[in-house]
C-alpha positions as CSV (number, residue, x, y, z in Angstrom):
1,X,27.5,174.2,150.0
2,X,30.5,174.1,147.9
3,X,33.0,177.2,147.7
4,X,32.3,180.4,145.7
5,X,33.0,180.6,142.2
6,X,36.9,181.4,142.0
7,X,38.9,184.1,139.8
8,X,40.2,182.8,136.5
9,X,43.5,180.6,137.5
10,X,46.0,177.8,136.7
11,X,46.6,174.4,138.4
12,X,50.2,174.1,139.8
13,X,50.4,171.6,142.6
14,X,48.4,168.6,143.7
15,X,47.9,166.6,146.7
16,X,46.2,163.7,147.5
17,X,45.3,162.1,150.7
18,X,43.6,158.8,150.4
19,X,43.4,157.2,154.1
20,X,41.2,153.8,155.0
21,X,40.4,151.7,157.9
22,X,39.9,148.3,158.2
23,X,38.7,145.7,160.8
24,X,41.2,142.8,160.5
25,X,40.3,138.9,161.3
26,X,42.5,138.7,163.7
27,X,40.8,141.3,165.7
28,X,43.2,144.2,165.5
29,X,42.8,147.5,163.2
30,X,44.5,148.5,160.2
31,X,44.8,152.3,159.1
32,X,46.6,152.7,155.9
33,X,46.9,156.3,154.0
34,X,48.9,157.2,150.9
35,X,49.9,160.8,149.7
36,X,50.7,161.5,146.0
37,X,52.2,165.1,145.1
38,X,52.0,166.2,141.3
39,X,52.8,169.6,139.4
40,X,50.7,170.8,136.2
41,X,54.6,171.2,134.9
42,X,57.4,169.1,133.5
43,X,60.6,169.9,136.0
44,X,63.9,168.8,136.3
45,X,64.9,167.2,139.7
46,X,69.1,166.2,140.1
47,X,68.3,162.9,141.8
48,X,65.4,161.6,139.0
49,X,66.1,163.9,136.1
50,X,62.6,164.9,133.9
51,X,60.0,164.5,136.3
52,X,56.9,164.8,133.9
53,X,53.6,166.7,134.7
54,X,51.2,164.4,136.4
55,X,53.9,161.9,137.6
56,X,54.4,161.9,141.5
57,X,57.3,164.1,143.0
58,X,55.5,161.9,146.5
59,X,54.0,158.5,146.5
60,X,54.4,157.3,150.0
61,X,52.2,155.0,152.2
62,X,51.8,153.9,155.8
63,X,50.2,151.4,157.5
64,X,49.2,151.1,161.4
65,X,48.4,148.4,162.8
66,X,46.3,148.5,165.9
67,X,44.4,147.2,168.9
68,X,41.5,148.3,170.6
69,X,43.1,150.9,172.8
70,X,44.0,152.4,169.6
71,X,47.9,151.6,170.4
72,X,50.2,150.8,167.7
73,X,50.6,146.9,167.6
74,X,53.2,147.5,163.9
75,X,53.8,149.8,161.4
76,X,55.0,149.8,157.8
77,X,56.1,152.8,155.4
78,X,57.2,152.8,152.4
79,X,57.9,156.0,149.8
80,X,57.6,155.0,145.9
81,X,58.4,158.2,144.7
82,X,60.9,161.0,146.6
83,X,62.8,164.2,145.2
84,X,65.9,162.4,146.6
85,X,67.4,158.9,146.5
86,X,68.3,159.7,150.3
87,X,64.6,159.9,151.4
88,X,62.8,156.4,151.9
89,X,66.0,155.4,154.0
90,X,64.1,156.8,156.9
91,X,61.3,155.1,156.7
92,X,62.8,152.3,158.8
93,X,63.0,154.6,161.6
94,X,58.8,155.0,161.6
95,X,59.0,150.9,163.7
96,X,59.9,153.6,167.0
97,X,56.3,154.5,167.1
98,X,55.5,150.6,167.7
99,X,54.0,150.5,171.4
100,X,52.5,154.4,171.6
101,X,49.0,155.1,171.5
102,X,47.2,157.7,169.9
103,X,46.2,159.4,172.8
104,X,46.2,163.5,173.6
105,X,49.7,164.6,172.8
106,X,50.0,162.0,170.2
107,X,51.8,164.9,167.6
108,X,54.5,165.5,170.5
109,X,55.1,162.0,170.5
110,X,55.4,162.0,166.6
111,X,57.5,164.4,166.3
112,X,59.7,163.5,169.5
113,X,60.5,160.1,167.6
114,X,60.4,160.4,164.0
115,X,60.0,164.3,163.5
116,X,62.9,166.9,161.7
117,X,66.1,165.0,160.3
118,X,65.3,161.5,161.9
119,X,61.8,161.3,159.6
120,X,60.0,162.7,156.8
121,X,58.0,165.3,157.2
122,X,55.4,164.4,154.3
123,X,55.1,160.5,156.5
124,X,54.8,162.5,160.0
125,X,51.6,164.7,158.1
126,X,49.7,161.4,157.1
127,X,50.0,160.6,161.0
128,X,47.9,163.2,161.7
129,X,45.2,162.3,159.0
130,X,45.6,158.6,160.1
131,X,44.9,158.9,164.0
132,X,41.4,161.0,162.9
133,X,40.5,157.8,160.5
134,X,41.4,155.2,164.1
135,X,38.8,157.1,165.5
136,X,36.3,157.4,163.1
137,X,37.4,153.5,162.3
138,X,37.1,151.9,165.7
139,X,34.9,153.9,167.8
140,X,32.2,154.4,165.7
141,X,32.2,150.3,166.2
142,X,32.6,150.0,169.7
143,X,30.5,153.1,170.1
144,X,27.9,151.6,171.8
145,X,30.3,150.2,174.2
146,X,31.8,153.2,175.2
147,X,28.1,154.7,175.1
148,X,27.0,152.2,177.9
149,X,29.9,152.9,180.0
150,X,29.2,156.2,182.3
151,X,32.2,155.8,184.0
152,X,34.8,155.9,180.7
153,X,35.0,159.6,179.3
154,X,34.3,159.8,175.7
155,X,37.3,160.0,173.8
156,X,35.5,162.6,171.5
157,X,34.9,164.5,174.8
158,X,35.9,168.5,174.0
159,X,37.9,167.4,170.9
160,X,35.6,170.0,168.7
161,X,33.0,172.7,169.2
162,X,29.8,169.7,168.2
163,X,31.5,167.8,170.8
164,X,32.2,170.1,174.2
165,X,30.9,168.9,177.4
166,X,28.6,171.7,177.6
167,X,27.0,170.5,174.0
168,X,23.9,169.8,172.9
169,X,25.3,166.8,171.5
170,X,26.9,165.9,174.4
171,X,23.5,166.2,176.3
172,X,22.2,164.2,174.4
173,X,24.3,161.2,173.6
174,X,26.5,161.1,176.8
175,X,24.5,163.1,179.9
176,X,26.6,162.0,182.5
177,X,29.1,163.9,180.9
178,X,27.3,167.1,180.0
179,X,28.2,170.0,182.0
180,X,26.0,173.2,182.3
181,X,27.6,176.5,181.5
């Protein structure tokens, strides 16, 4: 059901998210997402001068690659369109990620190396969006994998409400791992 019908207003900002997984030939994972930022206004910005409504303040992509464990294998970022010249300088600094997995306390780790003045805050968001579409990438391949393997705790496993251990869900697709309340 789609929202309620919403008082009389005006477009000002817009942001897009477009993220994608992919299974690669070689037999590791590529998650790429891209942001774009626009205003229903024409503005003036110091670094870029007229930036025109509709045109990107933000136009930035990233691109993980992975492997199975969903551990980043490489990594490449690049920002088209910034508010300042200074901004895709950092986007070099996004290769310290290479090695980490996304994992529980995979934002920590985000932020820890490429988070505040040593990132970009708009890159380190997309993070977020892109370790949800590993997920939904990769294990809803190797599912059944995981699904035949008692002994390896869901990753899923009391990530949401649907998936809590005591679950119907749960009961259902992973028993051994259900747990009575």
């Amino acid at each position: 059901m789609p929202l309620s019908q919403p008082e009389s207003r005006e477009i000002i900002h817009t942001r897009q998210i477009k993220s994608y997984g992919f299974k690669r030939k070689d037999g590791l994972w590529d998650i790429e997402a891209h942001l774009t930022d626009t205003k229903a206004y024409e503005f003036s910005n110091s670094w870029r001068g007229t930036v025109n409504a509709g045109e990107p303040i933000h136009d930035m992509w990233i691109r993980l690659t992975l492997d199975d464990d969903l551990c980043i294998r490489g990594i490449e970022a690049n920002s088209d369109s910034t508010p300042y010249e200074l901004c895709p300088k950092v986007t070099k600094n996004f290769k310290n990620l290479v090695g980490i997995k996304i994992a529980p306390g995979w934002n920590r780790e985000v932020k820890k190396r490429v988070g505040g003045i040593q990132g970009c805050t708009h890159l380190v968001e997309l993070l977020g969006v892109m370790a949800t579409v590993a997920f939904q990438t990769i294990f809803s391949l190797r599912e059944e994998d995981i699904m035949a393997s008692s002994d390896k705790k869901p990753p899923m496993l009391n990530s949401c409400h649907a998936w809590a251990e005591n679950s119907p869900v749960v009961k259902e697709q992973y028993p051994s791992w259900y747990k009575e309340r």
